[in-house]
mmCIF file of the C-alpha atoms, coordinates in Angstrom:
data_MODEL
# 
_entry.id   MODEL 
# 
loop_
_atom_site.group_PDB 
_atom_site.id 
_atom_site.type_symbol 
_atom_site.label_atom_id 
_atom_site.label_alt_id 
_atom_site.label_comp_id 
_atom_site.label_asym_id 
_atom_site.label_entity_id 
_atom_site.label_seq_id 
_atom_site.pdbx_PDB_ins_code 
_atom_site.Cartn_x 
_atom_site.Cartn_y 
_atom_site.Cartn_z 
_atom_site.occupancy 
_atom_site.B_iso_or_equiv 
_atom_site.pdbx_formal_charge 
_atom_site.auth_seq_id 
_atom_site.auth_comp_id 
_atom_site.auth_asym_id 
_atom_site.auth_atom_id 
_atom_site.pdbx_PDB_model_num 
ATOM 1   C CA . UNK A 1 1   ? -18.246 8.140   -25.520 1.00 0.00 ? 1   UNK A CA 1 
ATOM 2   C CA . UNK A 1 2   ? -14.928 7.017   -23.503 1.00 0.00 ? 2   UNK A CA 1 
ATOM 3   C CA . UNK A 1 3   ? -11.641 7.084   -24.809 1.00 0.00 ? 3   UNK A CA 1 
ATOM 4   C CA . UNK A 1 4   ? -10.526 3.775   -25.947 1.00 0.00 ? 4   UNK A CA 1 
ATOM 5   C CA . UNK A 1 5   ? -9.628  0.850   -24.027 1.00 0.00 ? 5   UNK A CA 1 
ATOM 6   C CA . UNK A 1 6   ? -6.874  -0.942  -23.762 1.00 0.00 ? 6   UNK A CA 1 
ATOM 7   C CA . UNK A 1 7   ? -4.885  -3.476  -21.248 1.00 0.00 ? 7   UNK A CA 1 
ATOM 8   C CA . UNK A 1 8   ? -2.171  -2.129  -19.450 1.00 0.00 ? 8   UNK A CA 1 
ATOM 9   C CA . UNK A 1 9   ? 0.741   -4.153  -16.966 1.00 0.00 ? 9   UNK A CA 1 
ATOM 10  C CA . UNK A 1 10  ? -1.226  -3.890  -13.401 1.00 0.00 ? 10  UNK A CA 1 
ATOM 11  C CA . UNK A 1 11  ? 2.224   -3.892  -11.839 1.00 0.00 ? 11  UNK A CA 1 
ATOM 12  C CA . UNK A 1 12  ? 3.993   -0.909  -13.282 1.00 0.00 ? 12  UNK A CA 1 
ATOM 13  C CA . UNK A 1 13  ? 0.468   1.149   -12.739 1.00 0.00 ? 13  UNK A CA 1 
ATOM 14  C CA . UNK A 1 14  ? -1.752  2.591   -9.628  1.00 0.00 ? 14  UNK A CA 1 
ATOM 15  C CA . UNK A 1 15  ? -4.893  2.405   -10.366 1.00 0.00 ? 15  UNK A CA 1 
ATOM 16  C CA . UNK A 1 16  ? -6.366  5.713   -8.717  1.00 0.00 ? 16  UNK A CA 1 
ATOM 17  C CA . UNK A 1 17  ? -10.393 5.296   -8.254  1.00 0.00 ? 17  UNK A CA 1 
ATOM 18  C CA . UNK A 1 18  ? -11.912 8.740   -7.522  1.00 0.00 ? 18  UNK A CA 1 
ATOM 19  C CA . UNK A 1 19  ? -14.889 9.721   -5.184  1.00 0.00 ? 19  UNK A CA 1 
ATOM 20  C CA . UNK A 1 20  ? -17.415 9.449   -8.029  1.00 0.00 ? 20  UNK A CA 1 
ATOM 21  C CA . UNK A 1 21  ? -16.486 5.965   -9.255  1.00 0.00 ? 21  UNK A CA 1 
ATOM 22  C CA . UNK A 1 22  ? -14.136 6.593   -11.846 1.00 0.00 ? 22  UNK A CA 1 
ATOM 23  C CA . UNK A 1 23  ? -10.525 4.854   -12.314 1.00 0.00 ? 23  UNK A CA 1 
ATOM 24  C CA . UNK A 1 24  ? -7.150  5.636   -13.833 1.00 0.00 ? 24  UNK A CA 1 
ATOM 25  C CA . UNK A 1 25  ? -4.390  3.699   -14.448 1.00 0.00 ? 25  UNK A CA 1 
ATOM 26  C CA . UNK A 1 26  ? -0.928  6.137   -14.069 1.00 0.00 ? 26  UNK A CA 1 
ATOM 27  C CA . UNK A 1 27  ? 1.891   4.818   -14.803 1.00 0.00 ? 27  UNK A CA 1 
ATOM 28  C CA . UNK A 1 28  ? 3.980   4.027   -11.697 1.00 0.00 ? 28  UNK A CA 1 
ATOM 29  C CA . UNK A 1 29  ? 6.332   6.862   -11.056 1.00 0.00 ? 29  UNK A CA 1 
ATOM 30  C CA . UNK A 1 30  ? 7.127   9.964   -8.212  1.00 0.00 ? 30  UNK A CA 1 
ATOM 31  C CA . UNK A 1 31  ? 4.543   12.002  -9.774  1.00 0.00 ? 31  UNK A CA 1 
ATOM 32  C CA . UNK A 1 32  ? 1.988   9.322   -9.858  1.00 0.00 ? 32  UNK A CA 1 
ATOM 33  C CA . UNK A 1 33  ? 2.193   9.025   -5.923  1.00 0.00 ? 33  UNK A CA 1 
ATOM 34  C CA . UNK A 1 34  ? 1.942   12.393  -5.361  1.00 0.00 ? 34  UNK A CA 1 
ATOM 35  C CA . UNK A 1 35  ? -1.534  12.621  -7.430  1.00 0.00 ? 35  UNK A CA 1 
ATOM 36  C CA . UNK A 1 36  ? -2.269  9.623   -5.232  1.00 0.00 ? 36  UNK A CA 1 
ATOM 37  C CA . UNK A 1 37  ? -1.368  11.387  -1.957  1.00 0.00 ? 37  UNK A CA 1 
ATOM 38  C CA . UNK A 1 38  ? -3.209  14.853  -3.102  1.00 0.00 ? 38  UNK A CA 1 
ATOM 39  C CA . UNK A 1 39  ? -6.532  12.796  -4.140  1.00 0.00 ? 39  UNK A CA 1 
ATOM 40  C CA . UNK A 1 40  ? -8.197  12.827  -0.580  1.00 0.00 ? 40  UNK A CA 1 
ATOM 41  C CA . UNK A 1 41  ? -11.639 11.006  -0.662  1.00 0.00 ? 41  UNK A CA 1 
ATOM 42  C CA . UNK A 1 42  ? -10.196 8.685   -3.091  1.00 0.00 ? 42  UNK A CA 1 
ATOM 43  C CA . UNK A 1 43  ? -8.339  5.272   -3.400  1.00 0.00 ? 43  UNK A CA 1 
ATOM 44  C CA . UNK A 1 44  ? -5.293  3.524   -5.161  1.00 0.00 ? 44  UNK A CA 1 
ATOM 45  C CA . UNK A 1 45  ? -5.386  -0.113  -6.005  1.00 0.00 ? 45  UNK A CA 1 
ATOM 46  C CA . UNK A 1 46  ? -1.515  -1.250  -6.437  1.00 0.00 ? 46  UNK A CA 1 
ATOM 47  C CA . UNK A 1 47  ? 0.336   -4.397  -6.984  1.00 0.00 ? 47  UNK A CA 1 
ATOM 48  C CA . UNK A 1 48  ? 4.595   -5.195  -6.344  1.00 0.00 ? 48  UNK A CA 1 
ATOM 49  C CA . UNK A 1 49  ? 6.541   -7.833  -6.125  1.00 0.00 ? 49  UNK A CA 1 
ATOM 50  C CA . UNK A 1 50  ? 8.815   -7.491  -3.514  1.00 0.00 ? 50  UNK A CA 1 
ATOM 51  C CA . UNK A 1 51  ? 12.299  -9.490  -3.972  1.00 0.00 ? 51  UNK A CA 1 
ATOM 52  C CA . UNK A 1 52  ? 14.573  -8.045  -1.144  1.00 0.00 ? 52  UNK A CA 1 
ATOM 53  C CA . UNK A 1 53  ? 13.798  -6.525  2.208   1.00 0.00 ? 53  UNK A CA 1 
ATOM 54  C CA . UNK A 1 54  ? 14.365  -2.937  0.093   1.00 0.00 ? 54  UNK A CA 1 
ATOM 55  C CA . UNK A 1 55  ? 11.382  -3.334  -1.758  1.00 0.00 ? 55  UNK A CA 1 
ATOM 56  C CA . UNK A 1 56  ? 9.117   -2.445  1.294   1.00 0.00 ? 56  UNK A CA 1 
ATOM 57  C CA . UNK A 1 57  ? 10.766  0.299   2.746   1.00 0.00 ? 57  UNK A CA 1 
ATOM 58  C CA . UNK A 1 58  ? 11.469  -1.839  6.128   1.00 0.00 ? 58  UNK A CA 1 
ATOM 59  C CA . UNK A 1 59  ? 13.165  1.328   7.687   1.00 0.00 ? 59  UNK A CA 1 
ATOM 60  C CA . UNK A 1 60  ? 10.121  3.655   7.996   1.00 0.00 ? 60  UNK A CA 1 
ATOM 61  C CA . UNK A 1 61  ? 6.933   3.571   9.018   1.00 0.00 ? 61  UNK A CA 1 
ATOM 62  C CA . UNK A 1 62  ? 3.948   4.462   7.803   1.00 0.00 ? 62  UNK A CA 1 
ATOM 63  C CA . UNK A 1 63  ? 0.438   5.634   8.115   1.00 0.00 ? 63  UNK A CA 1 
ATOM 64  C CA . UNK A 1 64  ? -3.212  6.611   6.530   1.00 0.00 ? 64  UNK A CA 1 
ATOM 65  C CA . UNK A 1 65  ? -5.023  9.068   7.968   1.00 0.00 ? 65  UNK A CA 1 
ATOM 66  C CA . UNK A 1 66  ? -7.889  9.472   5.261   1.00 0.00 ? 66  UNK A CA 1 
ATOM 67  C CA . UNK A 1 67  ? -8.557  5.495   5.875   1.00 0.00 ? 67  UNK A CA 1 
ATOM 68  C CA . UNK A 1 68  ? -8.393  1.861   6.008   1.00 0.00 ? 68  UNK A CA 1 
ATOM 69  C CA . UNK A 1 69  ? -5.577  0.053   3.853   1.00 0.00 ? 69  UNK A CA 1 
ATOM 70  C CA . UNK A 1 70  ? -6.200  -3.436  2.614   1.00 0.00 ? 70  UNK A CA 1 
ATOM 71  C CA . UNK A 1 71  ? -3.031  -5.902  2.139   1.00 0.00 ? 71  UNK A CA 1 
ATOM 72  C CA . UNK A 1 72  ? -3.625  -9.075  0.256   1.00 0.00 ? 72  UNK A CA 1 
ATOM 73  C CA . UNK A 1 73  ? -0.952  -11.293 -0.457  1.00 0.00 ? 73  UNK A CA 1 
ATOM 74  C CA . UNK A 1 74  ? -0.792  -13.323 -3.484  1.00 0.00 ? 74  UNK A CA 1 
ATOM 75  C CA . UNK A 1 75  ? 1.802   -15.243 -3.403  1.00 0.00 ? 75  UNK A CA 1 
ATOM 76  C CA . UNK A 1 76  ? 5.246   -15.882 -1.110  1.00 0.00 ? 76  UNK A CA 1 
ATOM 77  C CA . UNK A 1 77  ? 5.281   -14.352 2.901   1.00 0.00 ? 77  UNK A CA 1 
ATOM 78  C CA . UNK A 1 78  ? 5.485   -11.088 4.886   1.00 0.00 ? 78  UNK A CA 1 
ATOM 79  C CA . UNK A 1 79  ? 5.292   -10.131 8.328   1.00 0.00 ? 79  UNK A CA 1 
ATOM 80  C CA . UNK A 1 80  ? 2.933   -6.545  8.848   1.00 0.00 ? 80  UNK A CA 1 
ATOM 81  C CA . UNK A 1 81  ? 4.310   -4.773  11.815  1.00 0.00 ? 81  UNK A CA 1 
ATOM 82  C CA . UNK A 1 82  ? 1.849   -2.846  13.554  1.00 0.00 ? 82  UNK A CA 1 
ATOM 83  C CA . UNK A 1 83  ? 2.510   -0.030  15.870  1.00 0.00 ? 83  UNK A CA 1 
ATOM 84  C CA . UNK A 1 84  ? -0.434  0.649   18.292  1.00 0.00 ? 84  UNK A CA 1 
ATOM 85  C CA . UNK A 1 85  ? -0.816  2.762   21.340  1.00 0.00 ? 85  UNK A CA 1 
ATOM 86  C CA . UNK A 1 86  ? -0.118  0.389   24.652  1.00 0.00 ? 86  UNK A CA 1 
ATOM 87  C CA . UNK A 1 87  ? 0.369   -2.446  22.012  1.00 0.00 ? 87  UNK A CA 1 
ATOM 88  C CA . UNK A 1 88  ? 2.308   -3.894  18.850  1.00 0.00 ? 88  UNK A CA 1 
ATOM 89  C CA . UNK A 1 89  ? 1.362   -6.539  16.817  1.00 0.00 ? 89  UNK A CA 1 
ATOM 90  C CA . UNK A 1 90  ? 3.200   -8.882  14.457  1.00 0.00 ? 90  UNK A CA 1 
ATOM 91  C CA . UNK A 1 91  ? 1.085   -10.593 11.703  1.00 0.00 ? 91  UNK A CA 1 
ATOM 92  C CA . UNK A 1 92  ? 2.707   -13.509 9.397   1.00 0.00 ? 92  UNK A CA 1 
ATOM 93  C CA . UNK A 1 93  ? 1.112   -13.141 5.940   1.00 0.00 ? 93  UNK A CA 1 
ATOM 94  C CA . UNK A 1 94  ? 0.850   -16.122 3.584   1.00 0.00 ? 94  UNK A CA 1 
ATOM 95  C CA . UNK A 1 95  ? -0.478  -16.720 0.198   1.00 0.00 ? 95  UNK A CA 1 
ATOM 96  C CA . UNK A 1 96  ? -3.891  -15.893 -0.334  1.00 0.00 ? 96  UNK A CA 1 
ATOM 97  C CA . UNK A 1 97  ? -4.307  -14.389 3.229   1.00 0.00 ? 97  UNK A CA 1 
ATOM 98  C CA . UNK A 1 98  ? -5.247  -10.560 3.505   1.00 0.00 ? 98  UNK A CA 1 
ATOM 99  C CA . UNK A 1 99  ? -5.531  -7.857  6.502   1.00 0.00 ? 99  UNK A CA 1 
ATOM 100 C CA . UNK A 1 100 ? -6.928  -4.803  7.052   1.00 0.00 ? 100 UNK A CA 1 
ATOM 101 C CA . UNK A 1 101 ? -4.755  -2.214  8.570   1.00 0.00 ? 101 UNK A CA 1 
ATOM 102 C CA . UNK A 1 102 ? -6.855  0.740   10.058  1.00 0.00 ? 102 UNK A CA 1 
ATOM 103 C CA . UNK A 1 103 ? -7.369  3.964   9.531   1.00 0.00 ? 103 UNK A CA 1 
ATOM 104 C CA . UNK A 1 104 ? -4.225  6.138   11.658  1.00 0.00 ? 104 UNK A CA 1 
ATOM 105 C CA . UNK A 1 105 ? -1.942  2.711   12.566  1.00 0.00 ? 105 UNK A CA 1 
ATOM 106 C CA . UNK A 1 106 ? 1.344   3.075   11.844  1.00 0.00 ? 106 UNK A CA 1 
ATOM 107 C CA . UNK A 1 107 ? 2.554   0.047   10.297  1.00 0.00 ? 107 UNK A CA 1 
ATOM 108 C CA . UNK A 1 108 ? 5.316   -1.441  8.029   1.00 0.00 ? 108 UNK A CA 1 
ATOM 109 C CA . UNK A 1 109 ? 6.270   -4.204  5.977   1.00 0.00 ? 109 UNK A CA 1 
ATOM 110 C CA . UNK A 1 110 ? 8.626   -7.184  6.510   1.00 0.00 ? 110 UNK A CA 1 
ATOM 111 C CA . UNK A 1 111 ? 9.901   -9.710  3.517   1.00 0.00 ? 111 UNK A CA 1 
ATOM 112 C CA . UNK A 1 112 ? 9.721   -13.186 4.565   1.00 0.00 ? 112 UNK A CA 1 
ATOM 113 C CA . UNK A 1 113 ? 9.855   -14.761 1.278   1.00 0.00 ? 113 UNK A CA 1 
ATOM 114 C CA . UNK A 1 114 ? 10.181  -13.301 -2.428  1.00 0.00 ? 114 UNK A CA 1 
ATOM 115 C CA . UNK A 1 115 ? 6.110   -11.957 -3.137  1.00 0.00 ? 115 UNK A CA 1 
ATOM 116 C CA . UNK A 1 116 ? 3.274   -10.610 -4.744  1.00 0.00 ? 116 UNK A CA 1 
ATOM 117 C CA . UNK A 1 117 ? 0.946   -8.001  -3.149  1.00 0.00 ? 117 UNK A CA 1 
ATOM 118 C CA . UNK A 1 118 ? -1.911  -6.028  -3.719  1.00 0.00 ? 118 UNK A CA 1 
ATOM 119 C CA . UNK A 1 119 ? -2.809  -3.136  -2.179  1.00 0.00 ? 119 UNK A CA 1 
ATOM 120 C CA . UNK A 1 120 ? -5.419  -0.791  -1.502  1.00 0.00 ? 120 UNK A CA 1 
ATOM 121 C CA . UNK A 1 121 ? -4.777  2.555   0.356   1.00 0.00 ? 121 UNK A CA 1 
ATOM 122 C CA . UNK A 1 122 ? -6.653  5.533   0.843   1.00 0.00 ? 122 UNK A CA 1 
ATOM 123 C CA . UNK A 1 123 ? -5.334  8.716   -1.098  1.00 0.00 ? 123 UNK A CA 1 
ATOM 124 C CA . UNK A 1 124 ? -4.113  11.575  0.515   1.00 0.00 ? 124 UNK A CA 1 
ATOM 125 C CA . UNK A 1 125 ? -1.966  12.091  3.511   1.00 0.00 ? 125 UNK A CA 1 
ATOM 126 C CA . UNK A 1 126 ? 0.071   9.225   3.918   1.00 0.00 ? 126 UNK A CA 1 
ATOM 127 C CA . UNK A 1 127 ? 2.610   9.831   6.105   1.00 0.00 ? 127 UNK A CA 1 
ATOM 128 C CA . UNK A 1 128 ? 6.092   8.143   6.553   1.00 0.00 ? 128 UNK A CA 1 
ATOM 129 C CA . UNK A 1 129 ? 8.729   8.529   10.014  1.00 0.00 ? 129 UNK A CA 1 
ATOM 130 C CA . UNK A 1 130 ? 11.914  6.248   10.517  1.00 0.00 ? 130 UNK A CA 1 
ATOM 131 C CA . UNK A 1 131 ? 11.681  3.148   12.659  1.00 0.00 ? 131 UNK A CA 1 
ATOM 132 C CA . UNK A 1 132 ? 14.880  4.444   14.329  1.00 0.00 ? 132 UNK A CA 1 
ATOM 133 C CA . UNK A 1 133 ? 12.857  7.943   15.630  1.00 0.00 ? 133 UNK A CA 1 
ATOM 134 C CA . UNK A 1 134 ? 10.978  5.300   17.807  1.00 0.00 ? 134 UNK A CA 1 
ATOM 135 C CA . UNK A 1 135 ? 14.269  4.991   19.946  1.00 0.00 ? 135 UNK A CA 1 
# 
């Protein structure tokens, strides 16, 4: 029989979802991400609610080699800067729009507007380098 069930504040959690279908909340912390980043095949559903530019890390870069991420924003604005090969992309993100940033882009976040995101990013691997290395 499971263990008991109770609600829990989405925001201050990461939901980890394993490669057999399970989920656990952890409570948002250093540790918590690195279970997330050692958990290869599997996923972690996140929300934040970015206030200032700080809140998104604007001066790195990142990356996620084991998969696709998925970005939906509920509510305010942010611009997801994409760093391709040949190419870069700048997408405006409103409320209740979503993107999916691929497997291996490195990308970053930009906020536009005080928000509320979810997130979905593969476990394991992420990787992080300073926009200023690019120079």
């Amino acid at each position: 029989m499971p263990g008991r069930i109770e609600p829990f504040v989405a925001q201050d959690h990461l939901i980890l979802l394993d490669a057999e279908g399970a989920a656990a909340p952890l409570l948002r912390s250093a540790d918590a991400w690195r279970s997330v980043n050692r958990s290869v095949r599997g996923r972690v559903i996140g929300f934040s609610r970015p206030q200032i530019a700080e809140d998104l890390h604007p001066e790195k870069w990142e990356m996620h080699p084991s998969g696709d991420e998925f970005l939906h924003l509920i509510e305010g604005e942010l611009e997801v800067v994409l760093d391709r090969p040949g190419e870069g992309a700048r997408l405006t993100l409103t409320q209740g729009e979503a993107v999916v940033v691929p497997r291996g882009v490195w990308h970053r976040l930009l906020l536009r507007q005080p928000s509320a995101l979810m997130f979905v990013t593969p476990g394991g691997g992420t990787r992080m380098r300073p926009v200023d290395a690019d120079a």
